[in-house]
MARRO-225626 format. One record per residue: residue in one letter; x, y, z of N, C-alpha, C in turn. Coordinates in steps of 0.1 Angstrom, whole numbers, plus 5000, padded with zeros to 4 digits. Atoms other than C-alpha are relative to their C-alpha. Layout:
<drenvexs>
+---+------+------+------+------+------+------+------+------+------+
: r :  n.X :  n.Y :  n.Z : ca.X : ca.Y : ca.Z :  c.X :  c.Y :  c.Z :
+---+------+------+------+------+------+------+------+------+------+
: A :    X :    Y :    Z :    X :    Y :    Z :    X :    Y :    Z :
...
+---+------+------+------+------+------+------+------+------+------+
</drenvexs>
This chain:
<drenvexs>
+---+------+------+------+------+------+------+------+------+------+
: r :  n.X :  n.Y :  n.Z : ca.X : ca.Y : ca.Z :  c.X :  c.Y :  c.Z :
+---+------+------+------+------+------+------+------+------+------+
: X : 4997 : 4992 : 5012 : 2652 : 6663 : 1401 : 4986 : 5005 : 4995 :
: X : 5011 : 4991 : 5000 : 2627 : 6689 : 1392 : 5003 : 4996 : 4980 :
: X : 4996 : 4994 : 5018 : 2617 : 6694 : 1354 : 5011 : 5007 : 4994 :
: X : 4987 : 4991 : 5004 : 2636 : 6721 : 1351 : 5014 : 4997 : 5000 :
: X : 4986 : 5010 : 4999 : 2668 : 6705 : 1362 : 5002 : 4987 : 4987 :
: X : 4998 : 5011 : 5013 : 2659 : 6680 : 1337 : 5004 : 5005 : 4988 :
: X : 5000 : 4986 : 5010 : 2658 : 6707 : 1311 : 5020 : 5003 : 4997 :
: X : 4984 : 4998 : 4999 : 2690 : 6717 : 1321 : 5008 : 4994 : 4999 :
: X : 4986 : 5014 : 4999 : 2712 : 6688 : 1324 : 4997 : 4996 : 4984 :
: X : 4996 : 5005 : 5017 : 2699 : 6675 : 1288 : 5006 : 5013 : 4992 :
: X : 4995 : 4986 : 5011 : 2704 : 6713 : 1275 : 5018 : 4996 : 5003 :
: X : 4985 : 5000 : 4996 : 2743 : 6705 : 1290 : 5010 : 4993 : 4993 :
: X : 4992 : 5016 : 5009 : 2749 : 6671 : 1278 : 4995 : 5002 : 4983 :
: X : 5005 : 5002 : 5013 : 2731 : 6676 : 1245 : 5006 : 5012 : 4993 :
: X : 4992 : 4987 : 4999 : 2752 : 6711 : 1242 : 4990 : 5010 : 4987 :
: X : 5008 : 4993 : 5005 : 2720 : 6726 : 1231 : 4993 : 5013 : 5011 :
: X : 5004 : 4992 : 4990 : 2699 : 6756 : 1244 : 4987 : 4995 : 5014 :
: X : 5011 : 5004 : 4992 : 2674 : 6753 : 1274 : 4985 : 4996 : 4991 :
: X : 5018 : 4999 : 5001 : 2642 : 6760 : 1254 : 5005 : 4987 : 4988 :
: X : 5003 : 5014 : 5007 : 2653 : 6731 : 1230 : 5001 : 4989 : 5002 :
: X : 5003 : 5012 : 4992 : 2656 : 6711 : 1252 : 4985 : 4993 : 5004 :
: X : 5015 : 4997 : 4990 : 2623 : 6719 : 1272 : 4993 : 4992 : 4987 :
: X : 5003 : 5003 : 5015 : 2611 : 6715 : 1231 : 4996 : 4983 : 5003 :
: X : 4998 : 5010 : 5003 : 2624 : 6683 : 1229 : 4994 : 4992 : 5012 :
: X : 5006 : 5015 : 4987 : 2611 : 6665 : 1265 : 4986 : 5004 : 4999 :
: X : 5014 : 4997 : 5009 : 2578 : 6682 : 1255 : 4993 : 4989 : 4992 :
: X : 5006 : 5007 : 5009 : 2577 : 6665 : 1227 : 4999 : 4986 : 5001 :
: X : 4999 : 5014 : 4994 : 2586 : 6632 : 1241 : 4991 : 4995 : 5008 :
: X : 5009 : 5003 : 4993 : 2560 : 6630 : 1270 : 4987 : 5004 : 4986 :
: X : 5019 : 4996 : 5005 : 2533 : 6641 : 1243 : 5003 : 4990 : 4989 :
: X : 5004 : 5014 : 5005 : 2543 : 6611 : 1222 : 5002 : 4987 : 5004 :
: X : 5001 : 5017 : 4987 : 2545 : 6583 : 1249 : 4985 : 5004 : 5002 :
: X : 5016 : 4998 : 5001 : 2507 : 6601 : 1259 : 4997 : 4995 : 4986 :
: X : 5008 : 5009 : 5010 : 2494 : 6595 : 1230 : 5000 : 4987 : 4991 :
: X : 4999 : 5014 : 5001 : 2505 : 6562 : 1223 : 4996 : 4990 : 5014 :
: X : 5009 : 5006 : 4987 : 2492 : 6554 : 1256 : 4986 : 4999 : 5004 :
: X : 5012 : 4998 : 5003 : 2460 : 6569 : 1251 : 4995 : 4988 : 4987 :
: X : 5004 : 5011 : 5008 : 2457 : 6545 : 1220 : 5002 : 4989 : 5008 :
: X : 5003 : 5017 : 4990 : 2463 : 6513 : 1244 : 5015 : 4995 : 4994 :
: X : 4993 : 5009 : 4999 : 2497 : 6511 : 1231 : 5012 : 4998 : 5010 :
: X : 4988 : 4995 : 4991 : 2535 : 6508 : 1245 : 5012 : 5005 : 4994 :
: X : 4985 : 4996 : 5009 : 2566 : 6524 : 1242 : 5010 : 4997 : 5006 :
: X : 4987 : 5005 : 4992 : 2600 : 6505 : 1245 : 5012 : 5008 : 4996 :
: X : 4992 : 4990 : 5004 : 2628 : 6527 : 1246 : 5015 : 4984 : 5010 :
: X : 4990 : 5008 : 4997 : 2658 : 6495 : 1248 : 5012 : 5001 : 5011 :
: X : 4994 : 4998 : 4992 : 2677 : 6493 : 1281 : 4997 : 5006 : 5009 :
: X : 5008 : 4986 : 4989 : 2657 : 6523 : 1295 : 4987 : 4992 : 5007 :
: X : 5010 : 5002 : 5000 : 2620 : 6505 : 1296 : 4992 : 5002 : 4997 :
: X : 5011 : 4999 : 5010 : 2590 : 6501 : 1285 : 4990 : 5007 : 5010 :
: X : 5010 : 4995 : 4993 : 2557 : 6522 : 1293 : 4990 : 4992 : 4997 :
: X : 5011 : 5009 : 5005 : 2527 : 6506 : 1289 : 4985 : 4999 : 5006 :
: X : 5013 : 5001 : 4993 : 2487 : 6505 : 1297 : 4996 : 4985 : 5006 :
: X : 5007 : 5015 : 5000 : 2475 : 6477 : 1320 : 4984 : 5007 : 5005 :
: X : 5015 : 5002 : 4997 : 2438 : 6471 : 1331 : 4997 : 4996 : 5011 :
: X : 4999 : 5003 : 4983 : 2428 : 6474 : 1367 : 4982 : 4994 : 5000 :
: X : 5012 : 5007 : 4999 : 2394 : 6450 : 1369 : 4993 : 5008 : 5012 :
: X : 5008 : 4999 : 4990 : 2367 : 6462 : 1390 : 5000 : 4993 : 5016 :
: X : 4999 : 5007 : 4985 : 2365 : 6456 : 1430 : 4997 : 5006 : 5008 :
: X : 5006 : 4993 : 4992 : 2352 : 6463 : 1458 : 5006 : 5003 : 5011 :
: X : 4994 : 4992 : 4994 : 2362 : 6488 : 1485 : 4994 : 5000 : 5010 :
: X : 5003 : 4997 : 4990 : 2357 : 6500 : 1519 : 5001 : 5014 : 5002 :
: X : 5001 : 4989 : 4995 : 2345 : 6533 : 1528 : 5003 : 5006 : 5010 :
: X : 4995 : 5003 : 4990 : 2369 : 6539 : 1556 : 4990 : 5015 : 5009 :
: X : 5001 : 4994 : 4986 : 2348 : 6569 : 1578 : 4985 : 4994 : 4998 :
: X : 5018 : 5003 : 5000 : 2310 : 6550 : 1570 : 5000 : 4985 : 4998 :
: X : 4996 : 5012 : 5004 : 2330 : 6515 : 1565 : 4988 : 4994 : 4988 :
: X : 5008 : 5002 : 5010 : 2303 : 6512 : 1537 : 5009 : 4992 : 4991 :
: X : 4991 : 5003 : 5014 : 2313 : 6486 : 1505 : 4994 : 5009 : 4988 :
: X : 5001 : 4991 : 5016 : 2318 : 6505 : 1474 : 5002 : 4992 : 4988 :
: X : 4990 : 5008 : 5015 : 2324 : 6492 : 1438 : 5006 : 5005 : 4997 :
: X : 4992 : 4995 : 5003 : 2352 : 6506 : 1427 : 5007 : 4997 : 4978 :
: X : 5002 : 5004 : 5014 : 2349 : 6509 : 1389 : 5017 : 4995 : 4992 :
: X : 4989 : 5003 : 5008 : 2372 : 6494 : 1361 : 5008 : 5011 : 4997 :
: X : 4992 : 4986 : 5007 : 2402 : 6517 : 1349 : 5012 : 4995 : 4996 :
: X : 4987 : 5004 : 5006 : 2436 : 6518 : 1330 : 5007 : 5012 : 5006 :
: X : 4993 : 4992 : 4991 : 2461 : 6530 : 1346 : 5014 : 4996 : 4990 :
: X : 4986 : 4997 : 5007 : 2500 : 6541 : 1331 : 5010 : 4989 : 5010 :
: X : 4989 : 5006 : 4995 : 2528 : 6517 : 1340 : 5013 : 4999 : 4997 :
: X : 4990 : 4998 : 5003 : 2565 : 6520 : 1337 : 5010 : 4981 : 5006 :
: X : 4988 : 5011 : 4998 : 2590 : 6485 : 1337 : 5010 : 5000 : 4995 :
: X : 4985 : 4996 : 5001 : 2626 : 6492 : 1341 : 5007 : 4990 : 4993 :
: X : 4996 : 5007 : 5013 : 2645 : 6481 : 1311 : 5014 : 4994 : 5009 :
: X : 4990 : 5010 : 4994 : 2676 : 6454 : 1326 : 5015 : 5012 : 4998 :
: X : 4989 : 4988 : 4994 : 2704 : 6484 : 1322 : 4995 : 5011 : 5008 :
: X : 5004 : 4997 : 4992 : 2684 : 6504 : 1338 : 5002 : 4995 : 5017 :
: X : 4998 : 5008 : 4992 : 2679 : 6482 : 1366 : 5016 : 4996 : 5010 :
: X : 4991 : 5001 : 4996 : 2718 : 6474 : 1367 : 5006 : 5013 : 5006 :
: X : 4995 : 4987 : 4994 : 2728 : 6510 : 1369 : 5000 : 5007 : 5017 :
: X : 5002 : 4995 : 4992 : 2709 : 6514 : 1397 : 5002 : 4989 : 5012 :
: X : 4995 : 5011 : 4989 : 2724 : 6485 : 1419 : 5009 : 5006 : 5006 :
+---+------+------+------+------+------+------+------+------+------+
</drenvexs>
């Protein structure tokens, strides 16, 4: 499922138009970002939670000069499927 199909299907069920839809999932990815960008999380009950973890420094392999690399610290975005979630998809 493409964005757009997303768009669509909420515009269907939500028996609103396309562009307020589009509006509304907009606005939703741009306030999960920036509560991620602050370091926090967002639990949306049954669906799951997003959340920042912390990927520690480590060292790598340069696979065409097999060279070791450091491979710097970073935060990376993480999603854990909320237990209906989960079920639904059994």
């Amino acid at each position: 499922m493409t964005k757009a199909d997303l768009v669509s299907a909420l515009a269907e069920r939500a028996g609103v138009s396309k562009k307020e839809s589009d509006e509304v999932l907009q606005a939703f990815t741009d306030v999960v970002t920036e509560q991620l960008e602050k370091g926090e999380s967002v639990t949306l009950t049954g669906f799951g939670t997003f959340s920042v973890t912390e990927r520690k420094p480590r060292t790598g392999v340069n696979p065409r000069t097999l060279e070791k690399i450091t491979i710097e610290a970073t935060k990376t975005p993480k999603f854990k499927a909320g237990k209906k979630l989960k079920d639904a998809v059994k």
